[in-house]
C-alpha positions in Angstrom: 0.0 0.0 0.0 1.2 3.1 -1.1 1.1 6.4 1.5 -0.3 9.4 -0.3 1.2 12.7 1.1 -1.4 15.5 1.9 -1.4 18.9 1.2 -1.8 21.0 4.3 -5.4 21.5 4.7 -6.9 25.0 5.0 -8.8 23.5 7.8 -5.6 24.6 9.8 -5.5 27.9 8.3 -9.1 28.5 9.5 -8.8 27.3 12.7 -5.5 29.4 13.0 -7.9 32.4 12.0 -10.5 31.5 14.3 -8.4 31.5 17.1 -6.6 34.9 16.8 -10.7 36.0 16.1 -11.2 34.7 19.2 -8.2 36.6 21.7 -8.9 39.7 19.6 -12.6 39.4 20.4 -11.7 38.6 24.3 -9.3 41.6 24.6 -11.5 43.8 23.1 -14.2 42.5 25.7 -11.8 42.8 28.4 -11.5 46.4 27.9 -15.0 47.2 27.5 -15.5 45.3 31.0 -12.8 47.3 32.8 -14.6 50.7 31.4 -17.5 49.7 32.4 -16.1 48.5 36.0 -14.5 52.0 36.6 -17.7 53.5 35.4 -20.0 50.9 38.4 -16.9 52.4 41.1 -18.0 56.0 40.6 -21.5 55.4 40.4 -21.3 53.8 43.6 -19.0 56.5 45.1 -21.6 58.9 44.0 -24.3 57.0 45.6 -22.5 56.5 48.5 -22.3 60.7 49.3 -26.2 60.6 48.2 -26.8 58.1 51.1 -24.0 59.9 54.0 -25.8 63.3 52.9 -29.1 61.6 53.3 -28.2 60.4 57.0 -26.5 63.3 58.0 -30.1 65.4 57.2 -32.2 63.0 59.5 -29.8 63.0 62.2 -30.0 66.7 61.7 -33.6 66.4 62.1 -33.6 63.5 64.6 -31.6 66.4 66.8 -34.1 68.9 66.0 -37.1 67.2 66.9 -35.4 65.8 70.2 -34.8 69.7 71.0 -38.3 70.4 70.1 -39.2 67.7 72.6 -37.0 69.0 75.5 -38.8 72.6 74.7 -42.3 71.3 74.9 -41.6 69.5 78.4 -39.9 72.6 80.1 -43.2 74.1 78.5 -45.6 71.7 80.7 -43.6 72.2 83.1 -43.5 75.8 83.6 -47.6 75.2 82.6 -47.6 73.3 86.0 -46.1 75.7 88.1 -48.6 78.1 86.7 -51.5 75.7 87.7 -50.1 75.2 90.9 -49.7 78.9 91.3 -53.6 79.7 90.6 -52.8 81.9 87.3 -54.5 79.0 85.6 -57.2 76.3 85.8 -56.6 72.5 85.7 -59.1 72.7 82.5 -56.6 74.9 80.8 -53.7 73.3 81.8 -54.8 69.9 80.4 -55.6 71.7 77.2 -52.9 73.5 76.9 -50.6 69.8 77.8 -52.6 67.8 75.4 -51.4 70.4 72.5 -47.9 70.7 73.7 -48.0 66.4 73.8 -49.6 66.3 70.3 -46.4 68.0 69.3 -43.5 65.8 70.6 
């Protein structure tokens, strides 16, 4: 039996073109996916200040309201000494309470 010698196939040659398809395709991806990677870090940096400011306003407010509450209570208080003074009925002094409660 006689051995026929082959040509190289262009089988090879398209695989070999395939292949460097293939990398240039992946590098190009890896590039796009480190942009976009850098791009997700600032958004969340920028998302981040958006929350701390958020936080930072209802402590703010947290504060204010806990200094609104301290007021109203030296309010019914000084009411009370009133009361017990005579300058004002128990009637009004409930009323006046309930408002200064409704408040807190």
């Amino acid at each position: 039996m006689a051995t026929r010698k082959k040509k190289p196939s262009k089988f090879f040659d398209k695989l070999k073109d395939t292949v460097t398809d293939a990398k240039a395709t992946g590098e190009a991806l890896s590039k796009v996916a480190l942009e976009k990677g850098k791009e997700g870090l600032a958004v969340g940096a920028e998302l981040s200040k958006k929350g701390s400011a958020s936080i930072e306003k209802s402590i703010a407010s947290a504060k204010k309201s806990l200094s609104s509450s301290d007021e109203m209570i030296t309010l019914i208080e000084r009411l009370g000494k009133l009361k017990e003074s005579g300058l004002i009925t128990e009637k009004e002094f409930q009323a006046k309470k309930k408002e200064l409660l409704e408040k807190i």
